[in-house]
N, C-alpha and C positions, 0 to 999 in steps of 0.2 A: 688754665682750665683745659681740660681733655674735653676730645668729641672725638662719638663714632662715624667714619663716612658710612651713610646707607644708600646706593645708588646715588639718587637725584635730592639728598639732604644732610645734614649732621645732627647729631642727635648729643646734646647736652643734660648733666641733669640740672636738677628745676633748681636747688637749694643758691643758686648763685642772683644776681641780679639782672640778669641780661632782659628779662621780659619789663622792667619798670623802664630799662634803657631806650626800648625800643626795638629790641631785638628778638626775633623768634617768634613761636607760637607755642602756648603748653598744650602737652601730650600727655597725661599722667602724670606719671611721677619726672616726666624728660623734658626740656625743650627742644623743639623741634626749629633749628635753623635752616634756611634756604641757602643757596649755593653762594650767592655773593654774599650777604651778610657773611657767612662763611670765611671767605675769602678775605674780605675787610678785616674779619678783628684776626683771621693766620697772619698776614700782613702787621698786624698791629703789634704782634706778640700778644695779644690777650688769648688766643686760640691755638692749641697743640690738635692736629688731625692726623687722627690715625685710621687705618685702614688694613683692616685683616694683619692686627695688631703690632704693623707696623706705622711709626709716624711721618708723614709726608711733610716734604719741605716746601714751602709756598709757591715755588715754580714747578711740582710734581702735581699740586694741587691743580693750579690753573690749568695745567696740561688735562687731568681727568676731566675737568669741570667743561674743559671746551669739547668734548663729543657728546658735552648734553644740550647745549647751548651754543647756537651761531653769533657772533661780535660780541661774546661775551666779556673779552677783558675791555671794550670801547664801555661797556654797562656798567663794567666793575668800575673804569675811573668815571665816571657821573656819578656812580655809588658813593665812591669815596671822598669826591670834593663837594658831594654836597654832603654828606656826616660830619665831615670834618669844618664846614659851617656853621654848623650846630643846629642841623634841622635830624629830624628822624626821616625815613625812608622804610617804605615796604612796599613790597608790589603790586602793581596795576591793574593785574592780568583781569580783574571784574570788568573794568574800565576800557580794556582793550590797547592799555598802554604798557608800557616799561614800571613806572614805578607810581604812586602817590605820594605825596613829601608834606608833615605835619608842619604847622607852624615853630617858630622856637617856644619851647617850653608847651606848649599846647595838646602834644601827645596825651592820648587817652582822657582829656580834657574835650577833644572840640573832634570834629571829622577832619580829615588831608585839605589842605589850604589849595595843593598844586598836581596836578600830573603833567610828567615827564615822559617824554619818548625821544628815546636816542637811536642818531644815525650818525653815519660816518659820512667824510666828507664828500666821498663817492658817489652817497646814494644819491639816490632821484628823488626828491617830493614832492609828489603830483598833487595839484589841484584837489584832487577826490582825499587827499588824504588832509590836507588843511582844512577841508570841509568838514570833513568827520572826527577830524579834533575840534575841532571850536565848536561843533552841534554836542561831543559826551561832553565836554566841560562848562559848556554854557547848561546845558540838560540838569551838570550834579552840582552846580551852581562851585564850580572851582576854577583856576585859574589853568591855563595852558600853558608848558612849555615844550619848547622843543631843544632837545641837545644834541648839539653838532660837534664829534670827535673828530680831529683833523689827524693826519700819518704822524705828527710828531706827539700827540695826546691831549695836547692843545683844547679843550672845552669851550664853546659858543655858544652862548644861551638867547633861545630867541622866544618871545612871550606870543602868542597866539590870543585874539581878540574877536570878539564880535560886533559889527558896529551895527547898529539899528538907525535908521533916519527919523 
């Protein structure tokens, strides 16, 4: 399948399946993919990206995609181990996180079961910021995680909870 790079998205047409998959947003007659989805199905070979009609090869990709987005390829691999689980994935950005992630098979059936925010192993996670995960996820009544990318790619999943006495 072809896609055009347009700045900060690709632009697919609609006649294929990717929106029942989980992928995208329709645009008229286009779908409109976000940058890592993107990424995932270049990587997959399901995606040919081209760009001022020439086709980018999936490390030229990632290269453009990182001066839109900081630890972008740490989000791309949480992107891609958890699709490759067999959950859907779309973004957070309502929520204040990295991604939301559907149940299996529950996409466009039910709401996001989980939100994700991914850090590298570097970062700091302050107190203030566990708080205000477990207050949006308790609030939208979903589950919390947090993912931790380590230097070698390594993924660490840690569940965030609220306990009440």
């Amino acid at each position: 399948m072809k896609g055009i790079l347009l700045d900060e998205f690709v632009v697919v047409d609609k006649k294929n399946d990717l929106i029942n998959k989980g992928y995208g947003e329709v645009h008229g007659n286009k779908i409109k993919l976000n940058l890592i989805e993107a990424l995932f199905l270049t990587e997959k070979g399901d995606l040919d990206v081209f760009f001022k009609e020439k086709k980018m090869s999936f490390e030229k990709f990632l290269n453009y995609v990182k001066k839109f987005e900081e630890k972008v390829y740490e989000r791309f691999l949480v992107y891609r181990d958890i699709r490759m689980r067999g959950y859907v994935i779309k973004t957070g950005f309502k929520f204040g996180v990295h991604f939301r992630v559907y149940d299996r098979g529950k996409f466009m059936k039910e709401h996001s079961k989980f939100l994700v925010h991914v850090f590298t192993e570097n970062e700091k996670i302050t107190m203030f910021d566990i708080a205000r995960f477990t207050r949006i996820a308790t609030s939208v009544k979903k589950e919390m995680i947090i993912a931790v990318v380590d230097g070698e790619g390594d993924i660490s999943y840690y569940k965030l909870s609220r306990v009440t006495p």
